[in-house]
PyMOL Python script that loads the backbone (N, CA, C, O; Angstrom):
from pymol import cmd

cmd.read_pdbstr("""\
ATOM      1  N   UNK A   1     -21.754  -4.273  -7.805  1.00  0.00           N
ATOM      2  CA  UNK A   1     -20.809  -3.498  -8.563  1.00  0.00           C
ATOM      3  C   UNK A   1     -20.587  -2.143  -7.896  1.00  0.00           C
ATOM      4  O   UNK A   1     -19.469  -1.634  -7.820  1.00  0.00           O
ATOM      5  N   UNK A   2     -22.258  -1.296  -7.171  1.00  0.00           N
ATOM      6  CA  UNK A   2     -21.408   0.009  -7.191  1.00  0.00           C
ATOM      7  C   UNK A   2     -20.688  -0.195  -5.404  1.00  0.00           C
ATOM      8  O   UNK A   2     -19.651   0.422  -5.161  1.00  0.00           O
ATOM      9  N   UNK A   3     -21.244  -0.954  -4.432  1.00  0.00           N
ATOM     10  CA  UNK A   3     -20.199  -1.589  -3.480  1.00  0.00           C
ATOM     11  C   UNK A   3     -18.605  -1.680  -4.102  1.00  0.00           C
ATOM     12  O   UNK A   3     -17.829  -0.809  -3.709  1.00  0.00           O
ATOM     13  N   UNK A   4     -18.099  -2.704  -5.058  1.00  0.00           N
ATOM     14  CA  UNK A   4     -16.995  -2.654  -4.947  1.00  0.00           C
ATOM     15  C   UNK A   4     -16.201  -1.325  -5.677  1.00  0.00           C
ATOM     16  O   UNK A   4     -15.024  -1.172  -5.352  1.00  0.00           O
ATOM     17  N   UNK A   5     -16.895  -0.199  -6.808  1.00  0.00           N
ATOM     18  CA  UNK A   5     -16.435   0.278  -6.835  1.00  0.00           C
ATOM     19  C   UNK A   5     -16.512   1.758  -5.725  1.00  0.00           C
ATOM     20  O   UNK A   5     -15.881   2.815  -5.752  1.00  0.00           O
ATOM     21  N   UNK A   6     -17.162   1.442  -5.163  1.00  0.00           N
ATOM     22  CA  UNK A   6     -16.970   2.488  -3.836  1.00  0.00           C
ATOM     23  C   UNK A   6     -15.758   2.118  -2.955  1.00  0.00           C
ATOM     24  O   UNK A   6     -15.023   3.044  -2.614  1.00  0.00           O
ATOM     25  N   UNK A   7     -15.532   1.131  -2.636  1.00  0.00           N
ATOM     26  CA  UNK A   7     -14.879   0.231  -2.279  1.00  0.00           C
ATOM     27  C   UNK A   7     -13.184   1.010  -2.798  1.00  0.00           C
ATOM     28  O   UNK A   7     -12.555   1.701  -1.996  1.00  0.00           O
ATOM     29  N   UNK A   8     -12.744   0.771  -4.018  1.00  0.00           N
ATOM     30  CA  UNK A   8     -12.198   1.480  -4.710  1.00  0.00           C
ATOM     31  C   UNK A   8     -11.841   2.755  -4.747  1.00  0.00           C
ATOM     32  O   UNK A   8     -10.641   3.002  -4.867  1.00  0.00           O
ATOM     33  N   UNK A   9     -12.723   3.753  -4.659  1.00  0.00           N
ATOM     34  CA  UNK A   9     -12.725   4.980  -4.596  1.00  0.00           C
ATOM     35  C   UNK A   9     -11.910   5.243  -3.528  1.00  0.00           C
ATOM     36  O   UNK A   9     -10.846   5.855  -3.615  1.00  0.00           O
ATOM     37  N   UNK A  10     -12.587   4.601  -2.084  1.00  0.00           N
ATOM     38  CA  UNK A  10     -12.330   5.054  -0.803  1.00  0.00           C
ATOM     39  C   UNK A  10     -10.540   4.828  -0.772  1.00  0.00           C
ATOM     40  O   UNK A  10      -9.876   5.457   0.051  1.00  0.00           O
ATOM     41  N   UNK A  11     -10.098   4.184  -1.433  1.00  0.00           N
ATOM     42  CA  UNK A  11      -8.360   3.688  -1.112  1.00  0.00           C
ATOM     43  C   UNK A  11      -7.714   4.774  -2.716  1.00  0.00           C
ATOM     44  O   UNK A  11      -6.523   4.582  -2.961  1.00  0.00           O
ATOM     45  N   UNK A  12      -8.151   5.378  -3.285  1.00  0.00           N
ATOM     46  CA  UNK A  12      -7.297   6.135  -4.021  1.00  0.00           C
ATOM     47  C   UNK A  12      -7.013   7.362  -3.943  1.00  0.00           C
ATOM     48  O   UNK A  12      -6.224   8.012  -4.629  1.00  0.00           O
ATOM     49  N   UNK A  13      -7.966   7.830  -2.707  1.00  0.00           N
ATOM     50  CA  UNK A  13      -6.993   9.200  -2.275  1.00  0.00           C
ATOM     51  C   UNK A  13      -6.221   8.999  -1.256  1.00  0.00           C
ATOM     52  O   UNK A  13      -5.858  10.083  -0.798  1.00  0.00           O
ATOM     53  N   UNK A  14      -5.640   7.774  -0.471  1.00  0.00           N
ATOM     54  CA  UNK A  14      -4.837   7.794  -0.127  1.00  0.00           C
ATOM     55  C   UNK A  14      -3.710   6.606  -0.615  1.00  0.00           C
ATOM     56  O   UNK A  14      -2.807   6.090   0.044  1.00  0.00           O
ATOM     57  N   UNK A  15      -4.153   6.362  -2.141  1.00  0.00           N
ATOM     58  CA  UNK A  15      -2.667   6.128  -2.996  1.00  0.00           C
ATOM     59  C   UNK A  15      -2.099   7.683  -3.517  1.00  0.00           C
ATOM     60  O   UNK A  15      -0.966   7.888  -3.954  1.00  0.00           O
ATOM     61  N   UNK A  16      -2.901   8.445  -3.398  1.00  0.00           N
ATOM     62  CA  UNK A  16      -2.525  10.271  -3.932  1.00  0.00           C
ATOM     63  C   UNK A  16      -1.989  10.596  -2.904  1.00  0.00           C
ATOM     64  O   UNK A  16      -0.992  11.304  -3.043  1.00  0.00           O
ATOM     65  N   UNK A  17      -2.394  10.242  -1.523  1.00  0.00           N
ATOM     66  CA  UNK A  17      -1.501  10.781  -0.212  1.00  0.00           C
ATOM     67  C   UNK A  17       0.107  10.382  -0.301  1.00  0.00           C
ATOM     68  O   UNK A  17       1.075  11.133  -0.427  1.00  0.00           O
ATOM     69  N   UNK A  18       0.073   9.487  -0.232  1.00  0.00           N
ATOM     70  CA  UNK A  18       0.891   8.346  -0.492  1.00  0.00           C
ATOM     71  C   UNK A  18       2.301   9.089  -1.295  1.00  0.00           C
ATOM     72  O   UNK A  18       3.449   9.158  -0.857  1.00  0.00           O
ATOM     73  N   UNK A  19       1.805   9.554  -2.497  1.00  0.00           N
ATOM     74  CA  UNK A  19       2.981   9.891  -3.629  1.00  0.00           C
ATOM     75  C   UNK A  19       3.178  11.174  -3.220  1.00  0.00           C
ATOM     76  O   UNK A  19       3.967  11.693  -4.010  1.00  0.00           O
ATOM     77  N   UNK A  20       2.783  12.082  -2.212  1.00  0.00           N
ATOM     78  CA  UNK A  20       3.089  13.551  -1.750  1.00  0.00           C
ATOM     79  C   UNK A  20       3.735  12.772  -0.487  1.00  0.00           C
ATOM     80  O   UNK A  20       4.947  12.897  -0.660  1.00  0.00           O
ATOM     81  N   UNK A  21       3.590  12.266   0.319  1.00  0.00           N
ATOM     82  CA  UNK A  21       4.044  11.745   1.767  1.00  0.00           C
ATOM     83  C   UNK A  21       5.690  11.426   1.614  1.00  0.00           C
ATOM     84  O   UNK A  21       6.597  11.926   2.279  1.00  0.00           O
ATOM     85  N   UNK A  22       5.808  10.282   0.362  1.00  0.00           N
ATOM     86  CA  UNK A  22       7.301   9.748   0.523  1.00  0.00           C
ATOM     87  C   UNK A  22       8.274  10.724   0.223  1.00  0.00           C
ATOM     88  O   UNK A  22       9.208  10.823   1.019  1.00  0.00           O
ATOM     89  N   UNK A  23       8.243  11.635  -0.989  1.00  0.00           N
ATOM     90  CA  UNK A  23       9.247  12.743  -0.857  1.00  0.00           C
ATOM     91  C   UNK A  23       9.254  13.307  -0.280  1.00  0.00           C
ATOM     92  O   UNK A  23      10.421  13.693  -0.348  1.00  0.00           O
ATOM     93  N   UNK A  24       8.676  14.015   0.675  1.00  0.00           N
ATOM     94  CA  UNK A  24       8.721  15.116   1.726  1.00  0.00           C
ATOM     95  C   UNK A  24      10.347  15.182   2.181  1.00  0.00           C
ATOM     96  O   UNK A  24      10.894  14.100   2.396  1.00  0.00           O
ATOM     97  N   UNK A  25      11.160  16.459   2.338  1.00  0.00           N
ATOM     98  CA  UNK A  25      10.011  17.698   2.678  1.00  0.00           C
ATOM     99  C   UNK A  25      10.330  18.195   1.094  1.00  0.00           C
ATOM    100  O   UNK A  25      10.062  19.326   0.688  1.00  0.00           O
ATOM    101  N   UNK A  26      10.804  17.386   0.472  1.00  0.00           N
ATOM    102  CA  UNK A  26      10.695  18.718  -1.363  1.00  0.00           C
ATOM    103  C   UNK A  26       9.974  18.391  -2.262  1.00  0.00           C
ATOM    104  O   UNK A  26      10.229  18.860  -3.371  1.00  0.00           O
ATOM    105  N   UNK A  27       8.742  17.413  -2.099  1.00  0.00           N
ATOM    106  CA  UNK A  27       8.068  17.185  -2.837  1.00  0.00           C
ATOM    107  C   UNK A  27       8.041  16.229  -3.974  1.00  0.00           C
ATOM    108  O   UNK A  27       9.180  15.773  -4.073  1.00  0.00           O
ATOM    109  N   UNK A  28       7.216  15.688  -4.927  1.00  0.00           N
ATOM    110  CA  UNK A  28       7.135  14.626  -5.532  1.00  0.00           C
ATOM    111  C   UNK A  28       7.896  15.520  -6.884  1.00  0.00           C
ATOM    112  O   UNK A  28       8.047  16.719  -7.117  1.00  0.00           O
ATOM    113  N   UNK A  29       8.142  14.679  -7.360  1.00  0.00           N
ATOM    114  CA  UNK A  29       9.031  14.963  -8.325  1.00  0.00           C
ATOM    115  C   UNK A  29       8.376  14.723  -9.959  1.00  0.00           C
ATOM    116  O   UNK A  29       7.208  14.369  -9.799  1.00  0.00           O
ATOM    117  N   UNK A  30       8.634  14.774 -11.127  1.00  0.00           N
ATOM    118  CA  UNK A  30       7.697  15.077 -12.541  1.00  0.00           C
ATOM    119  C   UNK A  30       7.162  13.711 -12.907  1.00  0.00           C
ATOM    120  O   UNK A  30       6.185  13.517 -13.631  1.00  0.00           O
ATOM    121  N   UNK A  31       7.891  12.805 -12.340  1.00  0.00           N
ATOM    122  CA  UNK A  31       6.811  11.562 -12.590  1.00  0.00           C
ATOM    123  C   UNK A  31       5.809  11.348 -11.184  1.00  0.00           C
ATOM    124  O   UNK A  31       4.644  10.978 -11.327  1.00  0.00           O
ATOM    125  N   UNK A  32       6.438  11.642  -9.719  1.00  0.00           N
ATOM    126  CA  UNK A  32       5.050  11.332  -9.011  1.00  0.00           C
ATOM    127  C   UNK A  32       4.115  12.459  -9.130  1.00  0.00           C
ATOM    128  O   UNK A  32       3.271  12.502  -8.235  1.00  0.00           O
ATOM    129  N   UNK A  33       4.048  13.710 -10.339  1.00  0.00           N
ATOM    130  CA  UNK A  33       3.386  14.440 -10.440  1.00  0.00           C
ATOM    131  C   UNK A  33       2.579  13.804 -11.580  1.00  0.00           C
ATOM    132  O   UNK A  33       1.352  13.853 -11.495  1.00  0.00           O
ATOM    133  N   UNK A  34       3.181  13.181 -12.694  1.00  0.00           N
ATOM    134  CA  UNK A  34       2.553  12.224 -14.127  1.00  0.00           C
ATOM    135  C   UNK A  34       1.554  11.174 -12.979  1.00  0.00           C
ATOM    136  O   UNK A  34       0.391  10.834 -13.194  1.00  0.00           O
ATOM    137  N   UNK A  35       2.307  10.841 -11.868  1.00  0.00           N
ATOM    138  CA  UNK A  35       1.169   9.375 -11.266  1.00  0.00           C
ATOM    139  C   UNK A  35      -0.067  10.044 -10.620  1.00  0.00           C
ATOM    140  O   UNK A  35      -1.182   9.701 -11.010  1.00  0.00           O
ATOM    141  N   UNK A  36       0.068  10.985  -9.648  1.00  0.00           N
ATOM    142  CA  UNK A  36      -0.346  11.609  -9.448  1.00  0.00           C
ATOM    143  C   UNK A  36      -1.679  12.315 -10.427  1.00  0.00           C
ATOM    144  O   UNK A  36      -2.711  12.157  -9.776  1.00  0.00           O
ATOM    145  N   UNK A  37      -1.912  12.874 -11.468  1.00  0.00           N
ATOM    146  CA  UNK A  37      -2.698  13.211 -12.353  1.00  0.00           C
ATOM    147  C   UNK A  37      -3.181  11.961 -13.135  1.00  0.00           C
ATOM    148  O   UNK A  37      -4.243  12.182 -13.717  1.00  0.00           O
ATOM    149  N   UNK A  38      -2.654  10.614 -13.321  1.00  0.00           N
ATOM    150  CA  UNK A  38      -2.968   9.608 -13.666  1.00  0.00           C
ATOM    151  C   UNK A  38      -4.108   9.114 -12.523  1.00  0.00           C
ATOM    152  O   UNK A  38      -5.289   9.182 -12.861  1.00  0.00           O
ATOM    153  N   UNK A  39      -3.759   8.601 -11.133  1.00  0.00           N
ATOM    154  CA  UNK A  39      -4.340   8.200 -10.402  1.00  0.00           C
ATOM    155  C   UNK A  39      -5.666   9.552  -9.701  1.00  0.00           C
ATOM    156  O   UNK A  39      -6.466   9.222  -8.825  1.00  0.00           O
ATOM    157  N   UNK A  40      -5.648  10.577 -10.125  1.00  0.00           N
ATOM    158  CA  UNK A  40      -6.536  11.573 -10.062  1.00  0.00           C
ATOM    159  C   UNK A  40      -7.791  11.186 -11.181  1.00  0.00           C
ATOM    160  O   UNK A  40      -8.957  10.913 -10.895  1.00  0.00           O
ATOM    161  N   UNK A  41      -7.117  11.257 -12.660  1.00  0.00           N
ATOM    162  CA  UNK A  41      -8.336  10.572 -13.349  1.00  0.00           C
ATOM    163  C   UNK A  41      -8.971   9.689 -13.604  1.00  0.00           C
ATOM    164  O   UNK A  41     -10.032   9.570 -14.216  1.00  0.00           O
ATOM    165  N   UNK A  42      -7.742   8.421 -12.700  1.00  0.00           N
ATOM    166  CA  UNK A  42      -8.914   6.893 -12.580  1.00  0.00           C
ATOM    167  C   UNK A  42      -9.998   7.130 -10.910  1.00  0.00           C
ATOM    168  O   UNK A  42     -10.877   6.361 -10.522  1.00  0.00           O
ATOM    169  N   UNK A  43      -9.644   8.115 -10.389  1.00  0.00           N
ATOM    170  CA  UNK A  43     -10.791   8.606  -9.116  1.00  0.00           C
ATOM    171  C   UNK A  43     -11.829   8.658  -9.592  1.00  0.00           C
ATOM    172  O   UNK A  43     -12.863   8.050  -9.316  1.00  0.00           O
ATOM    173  N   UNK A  44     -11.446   9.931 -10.886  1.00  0.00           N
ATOM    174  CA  UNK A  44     -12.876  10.768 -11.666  1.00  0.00           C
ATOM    175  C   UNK A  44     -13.501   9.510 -12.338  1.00  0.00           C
ATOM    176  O   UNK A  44     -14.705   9.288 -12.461  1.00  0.00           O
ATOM    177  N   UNK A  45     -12.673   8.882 -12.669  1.00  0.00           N
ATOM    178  CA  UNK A  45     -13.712   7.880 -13.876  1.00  0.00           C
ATOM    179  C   UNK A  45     -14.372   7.010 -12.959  1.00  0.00           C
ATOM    180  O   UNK A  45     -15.504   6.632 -13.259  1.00  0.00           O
ATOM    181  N   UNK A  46     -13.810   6.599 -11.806  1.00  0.00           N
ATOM    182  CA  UNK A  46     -14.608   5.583 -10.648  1.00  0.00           C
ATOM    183  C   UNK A  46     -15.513   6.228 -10.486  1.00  0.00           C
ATOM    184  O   UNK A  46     -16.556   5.603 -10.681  1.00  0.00           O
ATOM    185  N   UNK A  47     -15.734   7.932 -10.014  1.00  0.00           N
ATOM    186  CA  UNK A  47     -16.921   8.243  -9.450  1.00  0.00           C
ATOM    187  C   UNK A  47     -17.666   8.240 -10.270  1.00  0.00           C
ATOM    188  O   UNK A  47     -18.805   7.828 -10.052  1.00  0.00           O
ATOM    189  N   UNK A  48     -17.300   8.683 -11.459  1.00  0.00           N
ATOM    190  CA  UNK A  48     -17.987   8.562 -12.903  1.00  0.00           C
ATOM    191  C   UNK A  48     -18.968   7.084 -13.283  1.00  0.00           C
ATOM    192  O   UNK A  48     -20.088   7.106 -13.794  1.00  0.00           O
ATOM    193  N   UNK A  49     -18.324   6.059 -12.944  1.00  0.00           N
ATOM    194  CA  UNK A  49     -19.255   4.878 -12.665  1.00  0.00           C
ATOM    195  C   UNK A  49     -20.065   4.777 -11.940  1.00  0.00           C
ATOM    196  O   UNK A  49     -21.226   4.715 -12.344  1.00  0.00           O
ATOM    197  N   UNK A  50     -19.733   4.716 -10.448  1.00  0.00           N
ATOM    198  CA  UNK A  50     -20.462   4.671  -9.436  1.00  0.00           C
ATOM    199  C   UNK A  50     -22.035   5.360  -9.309  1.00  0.00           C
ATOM    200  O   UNK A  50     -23.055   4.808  -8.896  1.00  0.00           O
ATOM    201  N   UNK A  51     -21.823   7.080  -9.925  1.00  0.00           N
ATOM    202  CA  UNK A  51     -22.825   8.016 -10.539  1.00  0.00           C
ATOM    203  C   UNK A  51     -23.708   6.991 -11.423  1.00  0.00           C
ATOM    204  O   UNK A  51     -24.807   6.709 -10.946  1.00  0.00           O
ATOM    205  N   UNK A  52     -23.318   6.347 -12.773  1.00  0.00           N
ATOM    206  CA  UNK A  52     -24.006   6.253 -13.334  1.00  0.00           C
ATOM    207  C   UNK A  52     -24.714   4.621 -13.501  1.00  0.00           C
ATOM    208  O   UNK A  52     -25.602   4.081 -14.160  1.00  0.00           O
ATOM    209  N   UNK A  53     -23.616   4.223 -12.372  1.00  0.00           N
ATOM    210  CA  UNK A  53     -23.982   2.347 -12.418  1.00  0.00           C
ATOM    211  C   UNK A  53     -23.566   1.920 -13.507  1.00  0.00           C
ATOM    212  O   UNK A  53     -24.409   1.293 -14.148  1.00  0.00           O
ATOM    213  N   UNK A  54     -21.971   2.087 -14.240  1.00  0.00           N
ATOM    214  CA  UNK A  54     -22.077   1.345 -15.035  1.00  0.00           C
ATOM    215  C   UNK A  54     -20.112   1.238 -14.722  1.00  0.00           C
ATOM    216  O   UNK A  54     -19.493   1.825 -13.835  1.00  0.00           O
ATOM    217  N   UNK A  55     -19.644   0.455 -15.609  1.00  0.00           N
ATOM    218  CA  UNK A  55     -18.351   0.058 -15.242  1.00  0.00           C
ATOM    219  C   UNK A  55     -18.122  -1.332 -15.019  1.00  0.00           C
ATOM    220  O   UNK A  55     -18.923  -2.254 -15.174  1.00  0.00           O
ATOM    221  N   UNK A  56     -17.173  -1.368 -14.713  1.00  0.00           N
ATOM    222  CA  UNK A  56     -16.576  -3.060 -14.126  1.00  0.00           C
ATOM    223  C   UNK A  56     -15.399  -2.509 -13.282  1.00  0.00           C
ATOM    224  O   UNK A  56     -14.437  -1.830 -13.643  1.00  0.00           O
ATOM    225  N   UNK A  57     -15.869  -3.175 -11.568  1.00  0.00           N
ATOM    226  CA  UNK A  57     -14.457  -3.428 -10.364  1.00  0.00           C
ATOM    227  C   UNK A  57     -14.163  -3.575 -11.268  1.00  0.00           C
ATOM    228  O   UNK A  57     -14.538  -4.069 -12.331  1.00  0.00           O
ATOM    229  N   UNK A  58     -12.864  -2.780 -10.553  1.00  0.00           N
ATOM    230  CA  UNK A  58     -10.964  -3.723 -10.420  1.00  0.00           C
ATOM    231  C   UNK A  58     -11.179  -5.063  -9.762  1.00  0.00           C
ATOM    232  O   UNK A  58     -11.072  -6.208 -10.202  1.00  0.00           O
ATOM    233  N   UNK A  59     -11.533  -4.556  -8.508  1.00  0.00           N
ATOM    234  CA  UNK A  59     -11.337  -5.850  -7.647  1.00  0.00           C
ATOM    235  C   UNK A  59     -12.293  -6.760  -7.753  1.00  0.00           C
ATOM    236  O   UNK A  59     -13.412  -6.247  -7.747  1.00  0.00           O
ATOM    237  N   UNK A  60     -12.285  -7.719  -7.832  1.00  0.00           N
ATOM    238  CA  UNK A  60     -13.385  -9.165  -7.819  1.00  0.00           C
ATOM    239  C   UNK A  60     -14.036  -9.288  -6.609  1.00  0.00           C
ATOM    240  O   UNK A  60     -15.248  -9.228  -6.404  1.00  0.00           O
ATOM    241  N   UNK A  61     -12.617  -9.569  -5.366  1.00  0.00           N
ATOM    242  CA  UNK A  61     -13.397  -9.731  -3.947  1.00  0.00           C
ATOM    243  C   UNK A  61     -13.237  -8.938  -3.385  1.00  0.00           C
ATOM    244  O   UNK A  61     -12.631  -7.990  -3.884  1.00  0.00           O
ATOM    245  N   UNK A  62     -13.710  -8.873  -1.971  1.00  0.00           N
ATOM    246  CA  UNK A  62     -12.843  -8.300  -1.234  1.00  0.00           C
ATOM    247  C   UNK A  62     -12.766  -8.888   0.333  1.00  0.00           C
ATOM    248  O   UNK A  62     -13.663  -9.228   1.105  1.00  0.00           O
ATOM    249  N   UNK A  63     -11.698  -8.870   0.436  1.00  0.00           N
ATOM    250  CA  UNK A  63     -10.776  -9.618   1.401  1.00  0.00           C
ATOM    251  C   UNK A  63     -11.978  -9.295   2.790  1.00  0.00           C
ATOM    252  O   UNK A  63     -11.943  -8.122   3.162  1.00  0.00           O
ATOM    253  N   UNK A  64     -12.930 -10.145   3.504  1.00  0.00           N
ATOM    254  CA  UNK A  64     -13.530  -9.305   4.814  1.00  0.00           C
ATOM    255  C   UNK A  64     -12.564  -9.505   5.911  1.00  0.00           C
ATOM    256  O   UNK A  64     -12.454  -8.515   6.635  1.00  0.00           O
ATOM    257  N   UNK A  65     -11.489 -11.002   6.377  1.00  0.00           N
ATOM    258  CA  UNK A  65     -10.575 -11.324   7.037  1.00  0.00           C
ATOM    259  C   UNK A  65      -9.611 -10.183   7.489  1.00  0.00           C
ATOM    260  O   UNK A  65      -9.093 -10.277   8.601  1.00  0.00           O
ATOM    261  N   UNK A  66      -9.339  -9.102   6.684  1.00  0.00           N
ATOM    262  CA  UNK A  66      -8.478  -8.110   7.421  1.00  0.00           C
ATOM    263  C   UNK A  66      -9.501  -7.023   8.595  1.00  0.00           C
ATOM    264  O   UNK A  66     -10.652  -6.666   8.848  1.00  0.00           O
ATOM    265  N   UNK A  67      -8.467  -6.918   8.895  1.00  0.00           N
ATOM    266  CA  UNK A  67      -9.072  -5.630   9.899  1.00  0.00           C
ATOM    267  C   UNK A  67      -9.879  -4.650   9.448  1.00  0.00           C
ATOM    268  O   UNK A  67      -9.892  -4.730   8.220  1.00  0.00           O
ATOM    269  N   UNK A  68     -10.477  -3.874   9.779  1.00  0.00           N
ATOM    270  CA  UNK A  68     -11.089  -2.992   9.118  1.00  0.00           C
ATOM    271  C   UNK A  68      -9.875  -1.334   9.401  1.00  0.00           C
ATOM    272  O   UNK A  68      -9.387  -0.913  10.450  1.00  0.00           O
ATOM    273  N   UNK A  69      -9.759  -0.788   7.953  1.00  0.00           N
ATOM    274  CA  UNK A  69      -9.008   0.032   7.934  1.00  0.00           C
ATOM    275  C   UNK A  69      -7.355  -0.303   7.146  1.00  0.00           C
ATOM    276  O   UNK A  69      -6.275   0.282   7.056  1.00  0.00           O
ATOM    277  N   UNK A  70      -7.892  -1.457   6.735  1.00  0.00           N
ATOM    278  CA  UNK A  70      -5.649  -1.970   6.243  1.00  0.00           C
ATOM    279  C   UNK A  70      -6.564  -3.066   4.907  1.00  0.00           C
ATOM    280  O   UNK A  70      -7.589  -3.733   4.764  1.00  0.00           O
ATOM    281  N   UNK A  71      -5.082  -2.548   4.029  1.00  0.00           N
ATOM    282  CA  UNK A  71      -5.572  -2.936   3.113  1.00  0.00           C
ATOM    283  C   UNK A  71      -4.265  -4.000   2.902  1.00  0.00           C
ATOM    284  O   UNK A  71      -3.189  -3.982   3.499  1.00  0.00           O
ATOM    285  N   UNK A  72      -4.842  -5.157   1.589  1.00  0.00           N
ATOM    286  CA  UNK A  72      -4.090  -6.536   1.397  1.00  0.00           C
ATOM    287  C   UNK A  72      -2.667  -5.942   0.823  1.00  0.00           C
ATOM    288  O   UNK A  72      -2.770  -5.138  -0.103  1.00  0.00           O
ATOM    289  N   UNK A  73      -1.393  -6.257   1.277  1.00  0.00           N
ATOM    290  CA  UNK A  73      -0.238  -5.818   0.621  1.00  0.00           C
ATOM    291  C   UNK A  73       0.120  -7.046   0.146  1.00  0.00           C
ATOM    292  O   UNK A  73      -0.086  -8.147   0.656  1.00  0.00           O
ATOM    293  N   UNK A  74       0.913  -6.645  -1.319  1.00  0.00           N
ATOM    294  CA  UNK A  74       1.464  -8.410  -2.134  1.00  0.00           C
ATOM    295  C   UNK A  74       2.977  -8.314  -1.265  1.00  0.00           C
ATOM    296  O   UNK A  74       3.728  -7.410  -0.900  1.00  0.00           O
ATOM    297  N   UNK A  75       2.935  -9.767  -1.177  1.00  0.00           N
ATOM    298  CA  UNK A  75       4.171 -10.348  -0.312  1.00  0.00           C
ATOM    299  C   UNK A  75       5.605  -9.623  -0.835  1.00  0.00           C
ATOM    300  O   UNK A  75       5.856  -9.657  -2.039  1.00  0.00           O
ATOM    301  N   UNK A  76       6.373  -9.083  -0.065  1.00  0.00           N
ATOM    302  CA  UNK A  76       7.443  -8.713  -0.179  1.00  0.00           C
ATOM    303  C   UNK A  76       7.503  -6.874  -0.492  1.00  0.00           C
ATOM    304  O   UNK A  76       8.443  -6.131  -0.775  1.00  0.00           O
ATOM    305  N   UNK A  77       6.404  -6.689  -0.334  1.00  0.00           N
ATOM    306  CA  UNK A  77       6.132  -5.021   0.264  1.00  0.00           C
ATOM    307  C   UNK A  77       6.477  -4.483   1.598  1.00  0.00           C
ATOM    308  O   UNK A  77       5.983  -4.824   2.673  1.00  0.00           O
ATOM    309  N   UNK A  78       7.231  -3.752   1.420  1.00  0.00           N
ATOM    310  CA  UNK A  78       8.038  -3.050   2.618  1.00  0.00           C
ATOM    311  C   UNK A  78       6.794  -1.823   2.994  1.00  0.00           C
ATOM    312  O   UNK A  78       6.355  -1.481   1.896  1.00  0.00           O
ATOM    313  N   UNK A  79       6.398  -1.397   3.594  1.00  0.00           N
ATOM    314  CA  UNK A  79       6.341  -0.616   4.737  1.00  0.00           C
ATOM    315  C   UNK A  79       7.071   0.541   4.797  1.00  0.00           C
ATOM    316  O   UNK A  79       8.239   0.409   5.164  1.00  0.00           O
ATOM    317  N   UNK A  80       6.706   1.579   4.546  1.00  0.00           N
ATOM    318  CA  UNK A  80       7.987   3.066   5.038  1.00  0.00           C
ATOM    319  C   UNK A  80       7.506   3.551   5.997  1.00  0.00           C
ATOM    320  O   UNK A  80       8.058   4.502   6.550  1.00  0.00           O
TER     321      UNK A  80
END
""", "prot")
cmd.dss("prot")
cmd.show_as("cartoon", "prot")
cmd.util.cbc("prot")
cmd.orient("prot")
């Protein structure tokens, strides 16, 4: 458990990169600021598990077949 939710952790600051990156150069706008503070407090609550060993993954598996460094995209995800 605390594997996959470390696992976890490590890919949600750069879903936070992510929502500052695509608007550039004027910035995320009042909902990627709402996702943004959303996906900030499912960080806190992951580390919040991880700390205390308790919780349940998101994820079930995890994929070892990819590369190391890239994560699984669902079919018909574009790329920017």
């Amino acid at each position: 458990m605390r594997i996959q939710k470390t696992y976890e952790a490590l890919f949600d600051p750069e879903k936070i990169r992510k929502v500052f990156r695509e608007p550039l150069p004027a910035g995320p706008d009042a909902d990627g600021e709402t996702a943004v503070s959303h996906m900030a407090k499912a960080l806190k609550h992951t580390l919040s598990d991880i700390e205390s060993g308790t919780g349940q993954p998101k994820l079930r598996t995890i994929d070892t077949s990819l590369p190391y460094g890239t994560e699984k995209r669902h079919p018909g995800h574009r790329r920017r």
